[in-house]
C-alpha positions, -999 to 999 in steps of 0.1 A, spaced: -226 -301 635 -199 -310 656 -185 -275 656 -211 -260 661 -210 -283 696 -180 -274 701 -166 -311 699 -133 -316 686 -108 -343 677 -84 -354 701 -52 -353 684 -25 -363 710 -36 -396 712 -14 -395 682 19 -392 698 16 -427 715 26 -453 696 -1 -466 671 10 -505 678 5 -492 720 -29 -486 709 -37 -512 690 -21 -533 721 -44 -518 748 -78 -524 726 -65 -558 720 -62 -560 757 -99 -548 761 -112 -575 737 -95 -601 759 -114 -591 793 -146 -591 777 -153 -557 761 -166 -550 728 -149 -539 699 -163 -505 705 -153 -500 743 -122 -514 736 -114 -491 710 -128 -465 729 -106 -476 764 -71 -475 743 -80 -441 730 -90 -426 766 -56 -441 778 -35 -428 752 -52 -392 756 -40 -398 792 -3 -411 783 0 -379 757 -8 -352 787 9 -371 816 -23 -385 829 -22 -413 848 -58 -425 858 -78 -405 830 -120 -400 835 -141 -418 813 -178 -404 817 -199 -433 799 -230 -452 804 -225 -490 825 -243 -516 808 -237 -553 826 -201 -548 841 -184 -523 815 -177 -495 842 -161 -524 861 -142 -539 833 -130 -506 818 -120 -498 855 -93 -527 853 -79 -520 818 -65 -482 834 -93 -461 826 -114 -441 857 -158 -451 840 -181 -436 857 -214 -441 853 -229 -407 836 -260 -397 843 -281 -371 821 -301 -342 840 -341 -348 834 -352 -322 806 -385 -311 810 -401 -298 777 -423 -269 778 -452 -280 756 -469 -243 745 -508 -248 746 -513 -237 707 -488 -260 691 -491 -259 655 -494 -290 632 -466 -302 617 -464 -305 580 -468 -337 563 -443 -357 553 -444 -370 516 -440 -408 515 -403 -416 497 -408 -423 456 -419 -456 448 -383 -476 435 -366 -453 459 -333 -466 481 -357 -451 510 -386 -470 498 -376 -506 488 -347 -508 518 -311 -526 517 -319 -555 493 -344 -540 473 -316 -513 463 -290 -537 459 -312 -556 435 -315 -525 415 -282 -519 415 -271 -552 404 -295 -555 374 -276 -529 358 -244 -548 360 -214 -551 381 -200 -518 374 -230 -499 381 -238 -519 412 -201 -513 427 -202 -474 415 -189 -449 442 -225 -433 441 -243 -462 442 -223 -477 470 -227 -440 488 -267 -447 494 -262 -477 508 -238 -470 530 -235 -449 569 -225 -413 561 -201 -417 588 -183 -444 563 -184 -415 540 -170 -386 561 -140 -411 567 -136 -418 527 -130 -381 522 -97 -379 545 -72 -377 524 -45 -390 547 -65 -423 554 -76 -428 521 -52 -454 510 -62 -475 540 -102 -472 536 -95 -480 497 -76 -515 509 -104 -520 532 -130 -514 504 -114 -534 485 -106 -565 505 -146 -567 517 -159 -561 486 -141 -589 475 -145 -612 506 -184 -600 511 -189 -609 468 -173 -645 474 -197 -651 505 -224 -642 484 -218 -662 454 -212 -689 477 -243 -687 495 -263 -684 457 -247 -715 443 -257 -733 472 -294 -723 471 -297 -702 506 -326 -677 508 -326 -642 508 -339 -645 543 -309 -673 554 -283 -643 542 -296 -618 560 -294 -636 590 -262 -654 590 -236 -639 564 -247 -601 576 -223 -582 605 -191 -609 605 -164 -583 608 -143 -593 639 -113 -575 658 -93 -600 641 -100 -599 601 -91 -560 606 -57 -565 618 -34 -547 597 -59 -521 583 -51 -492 606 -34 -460 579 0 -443 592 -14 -415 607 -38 -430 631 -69 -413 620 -90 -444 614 -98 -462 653 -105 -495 654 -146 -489 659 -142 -468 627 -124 -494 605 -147 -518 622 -176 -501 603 -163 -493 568 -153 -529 566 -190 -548 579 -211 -517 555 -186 -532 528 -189 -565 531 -225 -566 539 -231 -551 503 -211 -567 486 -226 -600 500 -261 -590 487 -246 -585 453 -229 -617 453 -258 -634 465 -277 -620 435 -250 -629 411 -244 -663 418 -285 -671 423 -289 -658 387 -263 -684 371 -276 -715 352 -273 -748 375 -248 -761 355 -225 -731 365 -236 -735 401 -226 -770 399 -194 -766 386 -183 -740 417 -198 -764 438 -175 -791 427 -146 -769 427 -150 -752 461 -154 -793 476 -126 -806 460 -103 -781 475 -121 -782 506 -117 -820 506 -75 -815 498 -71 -795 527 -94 -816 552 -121 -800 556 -154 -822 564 -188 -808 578 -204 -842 586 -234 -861 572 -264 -835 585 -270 -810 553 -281 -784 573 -243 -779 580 -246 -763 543 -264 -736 555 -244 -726 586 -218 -695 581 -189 -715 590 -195 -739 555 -202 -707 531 -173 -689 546 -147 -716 538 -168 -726 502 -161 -688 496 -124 -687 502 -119 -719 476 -144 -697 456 -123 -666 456 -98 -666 429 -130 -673 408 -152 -648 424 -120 -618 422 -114 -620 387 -153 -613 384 -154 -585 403 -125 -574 405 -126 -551 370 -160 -535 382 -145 -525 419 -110 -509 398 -125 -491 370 
């Protein structure tokens, strides 16, 4: 589709310095840009650095101060405005056929957890299969998979947020949360700074991409988890209770006297790092097989 839009891949960005670029989105994040426009600005300047471009032209849409912001981190926004299109409704226009509904049990049917569910009841190995991951996941994640020169890096970050997202799940399970309480605070938590690192030689993975593969990752892997540790006896949960607090307790953590501190993120994200040498050697042989 892209080709046939005559939309190609900037490759001189690539001559600048891939620590430059990493510098200038860092840069962005620091005045108050997202992760995407700041990603987006460092590219835009080091297409300009690459072709002796000084002040390069950004054509984007402003949305509360970006153009303005963007402005001061060396890139020319303006604001871009599409023409009006008109459509041309003809007077006969035929009926569109129907749509079937999706298969009942379907990935399409049942959404995100529903899916996940079904992957997970037929074990670890099935649930972390490339296939199985692959209708869960944005096709973008997908396209990005299938470059060879980046796959090293997307399988470290595959790997990491599998195991990271799994621990956050477990945690959340053996500490009774709800379906509805994951959704809402363990889902989307990839940040600028738990990416660091995660860039492959060759620059083809940006910082928005990496940003993606890591949070579509992570955010299935935390359903699994969830699903996993909700299904263990009490005794079990008990036990990873007591572990994760004890070590939590060593290294001075303390979330006050109101429970509902147990179901913030902050709480299941540090329960999960005690959890994780537990939570690894589970799923670790079903994400390496």
């Amino acid at each position: 589709m892209l080709t046939d839009l005559r939309i190609v891949e900037d490759k001189m960005m690539t001559q600048v310095p891939r620590a430059q670029v990493w510098k200038w989105g860092n840069e962005g994040l620091n005045h108050g840009l997202s992760a995407f426009d700041s990603d987006v600005v460092a590219q835009v300047r080091a297409g300009g650095v690459a072709r002796g471009i000084k002040n390069p032209v950004f054509l984007t849409r402003d949305s509360g101060g970006t153009l303005i912001a963007m402005r001061r981190r060396g890139v020319q926004a303006l604001d871009f405005r599409a023409p009006e299109v008109r459509l041309k409704v003809p007077r006969n226009t035929p009926t569109p056929p129907e749509v079937p509904p999706p298969p009942a049990g379907s990935v399409a049917g049942e959404g995100f957890w529903s899916a996940a569910k079904a992957g997970f009841k037929a074990g670890l190995k099935e649930a972390f299969k490339a296939e199985n991951i692959a209708a869960m996941i944005p096709d973008l994640v997908l396209m990005v998979a299938d470059k060879v020169a980046a796959r090293e890096a997307f399988k470290n970050i595959q790997v990491k947020f599998i195991m990271e997202g799994f621990a956050k799940g477990v945690a959340a399970g053996v500490m009774g949360w709800s379906e509805e309480e994951v959704a809402s605070n363990l889902m989307n938590r990839i940040t600028a700074f738990r990416v660091q690192g995660l860039e492959d030689p060759a620059g083809i993975l940006t910082r928005a991409t990496i940003l993606q593969v890591a949070e579509a990752y992570e955010n299935y892997a935390v359903v699994i988890g969830f699903q996993f540790g909700s299904a263990k006896d009490l005794k079990w949960k008990r036990e990873m209770v007591a572990k994760g607090s004890k070590i939590l307790h060593q290294y001075g953590y303390y979330f006050g006297t109101d429970p509902q501190a147990l179901f913030e993120y902050e709480f299941i994200d540090k329960l999960a790092w005690t959890l994780q040498p537990t939570t690894n050697a589970i799923v670790e042989p079903a994400i390496r097989h």
